[in-house]
C-alpha positions as CSV (number, residue, x, y, z in Angstrom):
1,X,-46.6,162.0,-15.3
2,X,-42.8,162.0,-16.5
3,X,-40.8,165.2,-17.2
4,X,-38.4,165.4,-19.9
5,X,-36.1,168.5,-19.4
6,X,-34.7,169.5,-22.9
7,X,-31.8,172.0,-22.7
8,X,-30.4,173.6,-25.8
9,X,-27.7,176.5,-26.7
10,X,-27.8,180.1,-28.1
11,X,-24.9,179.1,-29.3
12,X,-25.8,176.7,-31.6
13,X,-26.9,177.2,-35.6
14,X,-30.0,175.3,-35.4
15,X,-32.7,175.2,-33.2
16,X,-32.3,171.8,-31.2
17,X,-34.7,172.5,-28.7
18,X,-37.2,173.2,-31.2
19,X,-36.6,169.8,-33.2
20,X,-35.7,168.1,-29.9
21,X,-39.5,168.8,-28.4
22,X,-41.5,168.5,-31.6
23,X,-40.1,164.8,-32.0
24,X,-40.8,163.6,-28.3
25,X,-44.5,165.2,-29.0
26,X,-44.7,163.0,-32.2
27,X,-43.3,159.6,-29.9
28,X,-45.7,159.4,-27.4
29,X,-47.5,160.7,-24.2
30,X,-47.2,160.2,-20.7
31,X,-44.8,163.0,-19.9
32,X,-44.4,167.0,-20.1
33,X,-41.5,168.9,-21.4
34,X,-39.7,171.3,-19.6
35,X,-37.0,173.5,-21.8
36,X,-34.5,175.5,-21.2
37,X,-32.0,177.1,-23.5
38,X,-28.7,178.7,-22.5
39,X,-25.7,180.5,-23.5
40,X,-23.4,178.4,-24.2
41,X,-22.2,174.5,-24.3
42,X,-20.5,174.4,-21.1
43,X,-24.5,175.5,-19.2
44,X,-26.1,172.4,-19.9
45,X,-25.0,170.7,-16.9
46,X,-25.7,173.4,-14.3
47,X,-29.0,173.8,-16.4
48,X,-29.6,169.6,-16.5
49,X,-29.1,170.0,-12.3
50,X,-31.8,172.6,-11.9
51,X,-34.4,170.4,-14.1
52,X,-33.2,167.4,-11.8
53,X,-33.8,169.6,-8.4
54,X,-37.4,170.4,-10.1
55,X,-38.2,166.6,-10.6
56,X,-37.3,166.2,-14.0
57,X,-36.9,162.4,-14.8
58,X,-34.7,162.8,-17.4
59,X,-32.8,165.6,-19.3
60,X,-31.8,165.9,-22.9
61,X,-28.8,168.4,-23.8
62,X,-28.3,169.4,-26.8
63,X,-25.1,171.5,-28.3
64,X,-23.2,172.5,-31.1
65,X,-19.8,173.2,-30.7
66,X,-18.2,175.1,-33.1
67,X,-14.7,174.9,-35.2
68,X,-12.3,175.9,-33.3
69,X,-9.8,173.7,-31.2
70,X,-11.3,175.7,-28.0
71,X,-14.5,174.6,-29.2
72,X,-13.9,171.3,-28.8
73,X,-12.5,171.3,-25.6
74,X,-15.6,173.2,-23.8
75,X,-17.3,170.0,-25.4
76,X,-15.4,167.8,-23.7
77,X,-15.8,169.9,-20.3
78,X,-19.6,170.3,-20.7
79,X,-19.7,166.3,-21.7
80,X,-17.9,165.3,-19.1
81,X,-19.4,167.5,-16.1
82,X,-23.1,166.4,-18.1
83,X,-21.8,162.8,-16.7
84,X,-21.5,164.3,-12.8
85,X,-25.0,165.9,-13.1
86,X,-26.9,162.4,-14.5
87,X,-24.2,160.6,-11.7
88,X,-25.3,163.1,-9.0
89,X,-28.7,163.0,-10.0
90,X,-29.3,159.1,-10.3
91,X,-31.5,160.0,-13.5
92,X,-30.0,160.0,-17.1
93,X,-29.1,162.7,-19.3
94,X,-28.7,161.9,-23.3
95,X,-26.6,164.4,-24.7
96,X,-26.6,165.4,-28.2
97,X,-23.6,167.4,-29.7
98,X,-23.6,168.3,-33.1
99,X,-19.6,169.4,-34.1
100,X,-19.7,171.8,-37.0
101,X,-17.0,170.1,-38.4
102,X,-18.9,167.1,-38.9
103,X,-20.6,168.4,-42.1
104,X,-19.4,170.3,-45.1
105,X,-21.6,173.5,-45.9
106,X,-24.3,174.8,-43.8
107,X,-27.2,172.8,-45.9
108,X,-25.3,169.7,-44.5
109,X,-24.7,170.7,-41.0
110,X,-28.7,171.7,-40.9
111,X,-29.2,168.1,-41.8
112,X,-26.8,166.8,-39.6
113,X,-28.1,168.4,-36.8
114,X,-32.2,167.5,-37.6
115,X,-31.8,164.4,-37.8
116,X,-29.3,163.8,-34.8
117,X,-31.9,166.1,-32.4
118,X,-34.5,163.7,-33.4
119,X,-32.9,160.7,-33.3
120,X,-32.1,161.9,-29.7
121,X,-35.2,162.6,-28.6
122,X,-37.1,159.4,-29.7
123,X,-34.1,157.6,-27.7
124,X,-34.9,159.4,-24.3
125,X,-38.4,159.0,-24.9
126,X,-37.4,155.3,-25.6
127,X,-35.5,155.5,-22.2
128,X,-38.1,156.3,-20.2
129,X,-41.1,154.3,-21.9
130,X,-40.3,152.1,-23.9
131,X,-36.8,150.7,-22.8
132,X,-37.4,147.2,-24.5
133,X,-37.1,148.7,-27.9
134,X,-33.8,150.0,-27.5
135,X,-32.6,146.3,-26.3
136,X,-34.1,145.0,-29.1
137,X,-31.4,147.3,-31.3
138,X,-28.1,146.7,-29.1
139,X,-25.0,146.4,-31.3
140,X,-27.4,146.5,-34.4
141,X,-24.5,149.8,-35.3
142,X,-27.4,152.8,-35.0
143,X,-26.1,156.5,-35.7
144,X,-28.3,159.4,-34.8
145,X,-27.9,162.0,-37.6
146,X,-25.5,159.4,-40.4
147,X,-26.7,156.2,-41.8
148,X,-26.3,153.4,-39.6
149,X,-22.8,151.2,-39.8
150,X,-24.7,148.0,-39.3
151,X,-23.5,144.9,-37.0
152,X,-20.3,143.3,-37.1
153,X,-22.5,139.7,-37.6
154,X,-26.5,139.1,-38.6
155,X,-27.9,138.4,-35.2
156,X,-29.4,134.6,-35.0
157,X,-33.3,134.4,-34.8
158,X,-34.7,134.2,-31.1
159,X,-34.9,130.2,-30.6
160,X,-32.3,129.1,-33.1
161,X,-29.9,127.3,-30.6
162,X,-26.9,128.6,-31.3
């Protein structure tokens, strides 16, 4: 059986871990979820490492920086040291920031963040079991949480020649 390691925040305004597991339960079986939640944005990747060292087989971290300038850089930080961890680890981690500037009002951000945690979560899911459905949408322009920018050109039908 897989393990899915969701880590989420304190931190953040909305309950990602929450949204996170109840839309991997809604994609599928095979696996069991293993969550932790943390202080802050820049624990995910020491929490990511323990679910790794316990056999996890991939981990989803989810954050929500807030407004500030400082804010942004921890981001950065945690994003980049989440990159050492899934390096370290061989296994991937899909990380899911929410920025509370990306959203006007609090009914917005709430949104925002929903739909970004799900989308998320039924892409690792995807990762792990059903990896031919996400080549199927490469460069199709997919955002988790705004609606989708679309490709550049319509792709050609499978046996068209060209």
């Amino acid at each position: 059986m897989k393990r899915i390691g969701v880590v989420d925040t304190m931190f953040a305004r909305v309950d990602l871990g929450s949204i996170a597991r109840r839309a991997l339960g809604e994609s599928g079986t095979g696996f069991r979820v293993d969550r932790r939640t943390v202080p802050g944005i820049k624990d995910l990747p020491m929490a990511c490492h323990a679910l790794f060292d316990e056999g996890a087989d991939l981990c989803l971290a989810l954050g929500m920086p807030g407004r500030a300038e400082y804010d942004r850089t921890c981001a950065h930080e945690a994003s980049t040291a989440l990159q050492a961890v899934a390096l370290r680890a061989g296994r991937p981690i899909v990380e899911c920031f929410v920025f509370e500037t990306e959203a006007d009002g609090d009914r917005a951000l709430e949104r925002l963040a929903r739909a970004r945690a799900e989308a998320h979560a039924r892409n690792a899911y995807a990762m792990l079991f059903r990896p031919r459905d996400l080549a199927a949408r490469a460069g199709s322009g997919r955002r988790q949480g705004f609606a989708d920018a679309g490709p550049l050109r319509r792709r050609r039908p499978a046996g068209s020649g060209a």
